[in-house]
Structures are given as C-alpha cells and as structure tokens.
C-alpha positions in Angstrom: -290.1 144.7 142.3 -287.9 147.1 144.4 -287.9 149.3 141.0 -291.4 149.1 139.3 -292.8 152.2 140.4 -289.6 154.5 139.3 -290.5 157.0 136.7 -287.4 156.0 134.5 -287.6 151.8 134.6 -289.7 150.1 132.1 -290.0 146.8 132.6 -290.1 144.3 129.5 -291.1 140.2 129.6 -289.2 138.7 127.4 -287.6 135.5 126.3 -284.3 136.4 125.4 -284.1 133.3 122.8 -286.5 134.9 120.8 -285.4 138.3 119.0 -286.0 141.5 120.4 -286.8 145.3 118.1 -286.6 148.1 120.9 -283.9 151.4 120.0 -281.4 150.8 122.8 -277.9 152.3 123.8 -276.4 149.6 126.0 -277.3 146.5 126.6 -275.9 144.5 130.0 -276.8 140.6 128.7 -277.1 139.2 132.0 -279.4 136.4 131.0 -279.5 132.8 132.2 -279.5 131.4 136.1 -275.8 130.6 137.2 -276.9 127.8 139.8 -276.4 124.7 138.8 -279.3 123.9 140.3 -281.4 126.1 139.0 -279.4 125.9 135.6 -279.5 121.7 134.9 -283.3 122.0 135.5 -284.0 122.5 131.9 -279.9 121.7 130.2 -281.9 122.3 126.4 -282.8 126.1 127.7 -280.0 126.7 129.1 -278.3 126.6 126.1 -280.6 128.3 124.3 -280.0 131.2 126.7 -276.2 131.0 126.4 -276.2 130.6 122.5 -279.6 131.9 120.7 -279.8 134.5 122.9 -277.0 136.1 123.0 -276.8 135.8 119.1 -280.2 137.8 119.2 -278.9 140.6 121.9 -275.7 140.7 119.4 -278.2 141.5 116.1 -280.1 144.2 118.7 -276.7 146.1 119.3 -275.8 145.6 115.7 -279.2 147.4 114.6 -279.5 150.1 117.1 -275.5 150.7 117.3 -275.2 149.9 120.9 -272.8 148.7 123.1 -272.8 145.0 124.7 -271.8 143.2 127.8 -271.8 139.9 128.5 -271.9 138.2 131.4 -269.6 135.6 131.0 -268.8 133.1 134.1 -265.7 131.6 135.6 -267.0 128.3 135.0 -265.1 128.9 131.6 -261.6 127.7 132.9 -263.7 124.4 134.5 -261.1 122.2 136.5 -258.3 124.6 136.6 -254.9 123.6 136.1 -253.8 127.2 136.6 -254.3 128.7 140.0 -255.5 131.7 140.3 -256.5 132.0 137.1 -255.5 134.7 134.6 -257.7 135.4 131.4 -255.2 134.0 129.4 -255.6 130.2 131.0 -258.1 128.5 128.0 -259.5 126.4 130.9 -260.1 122.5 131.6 -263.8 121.7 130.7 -265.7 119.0 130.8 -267.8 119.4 127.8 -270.2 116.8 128.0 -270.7 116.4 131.5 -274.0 118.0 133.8 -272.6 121.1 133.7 -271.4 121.6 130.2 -275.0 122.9 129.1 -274.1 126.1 131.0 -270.1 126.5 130.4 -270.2 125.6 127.0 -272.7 127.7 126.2 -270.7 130.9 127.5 -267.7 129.7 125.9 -269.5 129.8 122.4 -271.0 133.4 123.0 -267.6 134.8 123.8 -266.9 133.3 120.9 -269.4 135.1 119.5 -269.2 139.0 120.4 -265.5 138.4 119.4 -266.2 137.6 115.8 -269.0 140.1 115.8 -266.5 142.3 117.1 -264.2 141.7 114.6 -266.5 141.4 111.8 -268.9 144.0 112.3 -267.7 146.5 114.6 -270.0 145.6 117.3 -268.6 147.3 120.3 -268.4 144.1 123.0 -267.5 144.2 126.7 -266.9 140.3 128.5 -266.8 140.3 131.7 -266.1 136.4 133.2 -267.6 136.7 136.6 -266.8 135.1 139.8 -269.2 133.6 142.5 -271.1 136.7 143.5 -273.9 137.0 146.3 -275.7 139.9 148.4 -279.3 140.6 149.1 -282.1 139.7 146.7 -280.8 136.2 145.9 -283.6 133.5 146.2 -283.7 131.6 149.2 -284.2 128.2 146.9 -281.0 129.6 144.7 -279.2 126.0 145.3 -276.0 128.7 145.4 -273.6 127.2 148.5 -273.8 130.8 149.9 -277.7 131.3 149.9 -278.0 127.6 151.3 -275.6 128.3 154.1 -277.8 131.2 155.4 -281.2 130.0 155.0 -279.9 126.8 156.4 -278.5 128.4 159.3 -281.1 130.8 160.2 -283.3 127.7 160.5 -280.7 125.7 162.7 -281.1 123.2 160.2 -278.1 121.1 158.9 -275.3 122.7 156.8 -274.9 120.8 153.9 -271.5 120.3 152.8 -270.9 118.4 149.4 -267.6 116.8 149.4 -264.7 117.2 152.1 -265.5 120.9 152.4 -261.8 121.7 151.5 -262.8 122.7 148.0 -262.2 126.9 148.0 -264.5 129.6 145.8 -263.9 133.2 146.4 -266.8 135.1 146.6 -267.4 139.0 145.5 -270.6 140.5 147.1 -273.2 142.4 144.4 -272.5 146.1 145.4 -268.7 145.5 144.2 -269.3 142.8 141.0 -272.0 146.0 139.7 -269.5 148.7 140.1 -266.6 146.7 137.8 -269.6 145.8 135.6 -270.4 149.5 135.0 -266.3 150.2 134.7 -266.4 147.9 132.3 -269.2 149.0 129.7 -267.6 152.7 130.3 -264.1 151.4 129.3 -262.4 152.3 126.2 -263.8 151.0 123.0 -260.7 149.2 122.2 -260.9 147.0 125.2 -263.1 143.9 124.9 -262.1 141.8 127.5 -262.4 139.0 128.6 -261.9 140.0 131.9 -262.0 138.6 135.4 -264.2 140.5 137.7 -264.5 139.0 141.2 -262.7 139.0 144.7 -259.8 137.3 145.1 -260.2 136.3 148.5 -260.0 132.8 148.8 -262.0 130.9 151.5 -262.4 126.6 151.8 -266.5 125.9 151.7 -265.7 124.2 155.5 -264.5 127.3 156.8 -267.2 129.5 154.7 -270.0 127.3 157.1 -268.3 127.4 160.1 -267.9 131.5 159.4 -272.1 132.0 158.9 -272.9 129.1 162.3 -271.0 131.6 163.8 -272.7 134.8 162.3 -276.0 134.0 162.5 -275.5 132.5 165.8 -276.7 129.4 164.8 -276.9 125.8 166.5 -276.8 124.1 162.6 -274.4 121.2 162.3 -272.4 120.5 159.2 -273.5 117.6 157.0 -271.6 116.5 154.5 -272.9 114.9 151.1 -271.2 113.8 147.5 -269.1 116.1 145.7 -271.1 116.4 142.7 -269.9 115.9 139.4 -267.3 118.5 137.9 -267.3 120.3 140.9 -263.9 122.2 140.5 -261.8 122.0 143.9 -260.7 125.3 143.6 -261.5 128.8 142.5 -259.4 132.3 143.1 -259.3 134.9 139.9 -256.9 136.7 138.7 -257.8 140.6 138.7 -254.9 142.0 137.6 -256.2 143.2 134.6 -259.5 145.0 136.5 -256.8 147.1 138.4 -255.2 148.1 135.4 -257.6 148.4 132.8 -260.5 149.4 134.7 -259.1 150.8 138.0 -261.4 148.8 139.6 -261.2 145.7 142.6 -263.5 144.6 145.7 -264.0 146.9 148.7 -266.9 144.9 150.5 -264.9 142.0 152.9 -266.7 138.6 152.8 -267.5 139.5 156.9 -269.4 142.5 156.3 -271.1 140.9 152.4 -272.3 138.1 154.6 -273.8 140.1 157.5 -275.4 141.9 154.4 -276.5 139.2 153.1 -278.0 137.5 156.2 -280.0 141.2 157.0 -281.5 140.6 153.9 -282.7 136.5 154.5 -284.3 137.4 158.0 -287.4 138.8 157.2 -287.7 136.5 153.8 -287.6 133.5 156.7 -290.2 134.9 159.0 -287.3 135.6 161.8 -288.7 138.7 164.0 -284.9 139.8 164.9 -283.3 143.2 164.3 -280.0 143.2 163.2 -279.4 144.8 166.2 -280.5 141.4 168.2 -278.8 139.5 165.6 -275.3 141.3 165.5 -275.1 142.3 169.7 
C-alpha cells in the first residue's frame, strides 16, 4: 500500500499458479505464506504455489530471458541432524506430515530452476531463507515472533508451544532484502542454494521473556503442545553469503524487535510514542 502511488511501481493481481505474459528482466519469486498457520490453511494451494507456480515463473524467465530467484526456505533441512546447517546437509523431512505441503513443495522447485538451469540456460538464483520478521508482518501471521508482540502489547498470555527450549535464529527484513539483492546481482555462474539468515541463535523461552521485557509488558508465558514436526533447533550456516556474496546481518535481534514492536503499536490501537515505550 506503502508503494501504490510511486510513479515507477505497477501493481499486478495475479495467481501465480496460473501463467503469466508480461516482458520482464528479473523476477524475485517470493510467492506463498511461510506460516504454518497461514500455510496448512489450504495444504492443496500451497502446493500449487510451491510447484505450478514456480514452474510458470521459470517459462516467464525462459521467454523474456530474465533472471530468477527463488525464495526457497530452511524448512528444507526439516529435523536437522546437522547443526548449524550448511547447504550441503540434504535435510531430515517429514514428507507426509502437516507440514510437508509447504517443504516439499520447495524442495521440488529447487529441483526445478536446477534442471532448468542446466537444461535451458535459465539464469537461477536460490536463496534458502531463514526465519525473517520486521515491520509490515500481519498481526494474525501465526509466526512465533508476530504472536509474541501482539500478545504482549495486549498483556495477554505468551503462548509457548512445547518446553520453550526449542531455538530459531531470526534475521530482521532490512538485512534478509539486502542478501536477497546480493544474490540476484551475483555472478551468473553462482546458483545457489544458499543460506541467507542470521546466525544468532536464541531458545523461543528466552525470545518471550526478551519482548515481556521490551514492551514492558505484564503478559505471562503459557505453554501449549509442541506441534507436529516442529524442529527443535534452527542456526544457518552463512559461510557461503560471506564469501560468495560479501554479505551477513547487521541489524541485532534487540534493535529488529524494538523495530518491529514500533511498527505493531499503532496497528493495536496503543496511543504510545516510542519515546514512552523505550524511556
């Protein structure tokens, strides 16, 4: 919305699972939610998303000779066995459980831009992304990071599924845009896959404890089931960003989250200034 009234955006409704005939130069496939929340709602388009429509983005770069980056996910090493992980760990997925309609479907279009790659010269970029979160996410995102705020800013209870000793490390928008940029500018040899994320690790007990304490808040932690193929732990590997692309996080998780929480006030009908807030 932010964007509409700029001279140089057009702004296109689409499905992405139905093909698309515009001239184009680049093309950043960033399609389908990454909540599982948001993402198990509909398992059947979901997969659609990860499969048809990246198939139909690849025949768009084919015919108009552009350049394509996908926006592959972490979710493609599953349970890992490897910690952190490199791009060279194949992963431990489930492939039939709740979350498979999402993973699997990212696995097959890597798959995909590597044969296309291979078979037609399509210039590919994949980028396996790591949790990522900063201002404009939806407040009903059913991400642990936009749930902790919007929980907390309402002093309502945290909810915690599992133990809370389960770890993510999370990379904040401003940094995850900059490495995907490095990465569609990097030389045409280099495909990827490659891990872009921060590699700060952080429990989810002490990520909720970190925003109470942020936002001020009088929230207590809940705790609820782990759900299913939730994987305990998550830290990439970026030594390949540093050295392919020059490129690794400058935003801390501290100053991402105070950010982030700017950004949820107003959405929440919460009269502060961050000056209030942060004093």
């Amino acid at each position: 919305q932010h964007l509409i009234t700029r001279a140089d955006f057009d702004f296109i409704q689409h499905d992405v699972t139905v093909p698309l005939n515009i001239k184009i130069d680049e093309i950043y496939n960033l399609a389908c939610p990454a909540s599982p929340v948001q993402y198990q709602i509909d398992p059947i388009q979901t997969t659609k998303t990860g499969i048809l429509g990246t198939l139909n983005m690849l025949d768009l770069a084919k015919s108009s000779s552009a350049k394509l980056l996908l926006a592959s996910t972490s979710e493609i090493y599953g349970e890992p066995e490897v910690h952190p992980q490199p791009e060279e760990y194949w992963g431990k997925v489930n492939p039939l459980g709740q979350r498979a309609c999402y993973n699997e479907a990212k696995r097959c279009a890597e798959t995909l831009l590597l044969n296309y790659h291979r078979q037609h010269n399509t210039p590919v970029k994949i980028a396996r992304i790591f949790n990522t979160y900063g201002p404009r996410m939806q407040p009903n995102d059913g991400r642990v990071i936009s749930n902790f705020v919007t929980q907390a800013l309402q002093n309502e209870p945290i909810t915690i599924y599992g133990a809370g000793s389960q770890t993510r490390s999370f990379c904040y928008i401003d940094d995850m845009i900059a490495g995907l940029i490095r990465l569609m500018e990097s030389p045409g040899e280099f495909t990827g896959p490659v891990n872009l994320g921060n590699p700060f690790e952080i429990s989810i007990q002490e990520l909720a404890e970190k925003i109470v304490l942020l936002t001020k808040s009088c929230s207590k932690i809940v705790t609820r089931d782990l759900p299913a193929d939730d994987p305990t732990r998550r830290q990439p590997d970026i030594t390949l960003a540093r050295q392919t692309l020059d490129w690794q996080p400058t935003i801390s998780l501290e100053e991402g989250l105070l950010r982030t929480i700017q950004y949820f006030y107003p959405l929440l009908n919460r009269a502060v200034t961050a000056e209030n807030l942060y004093a």
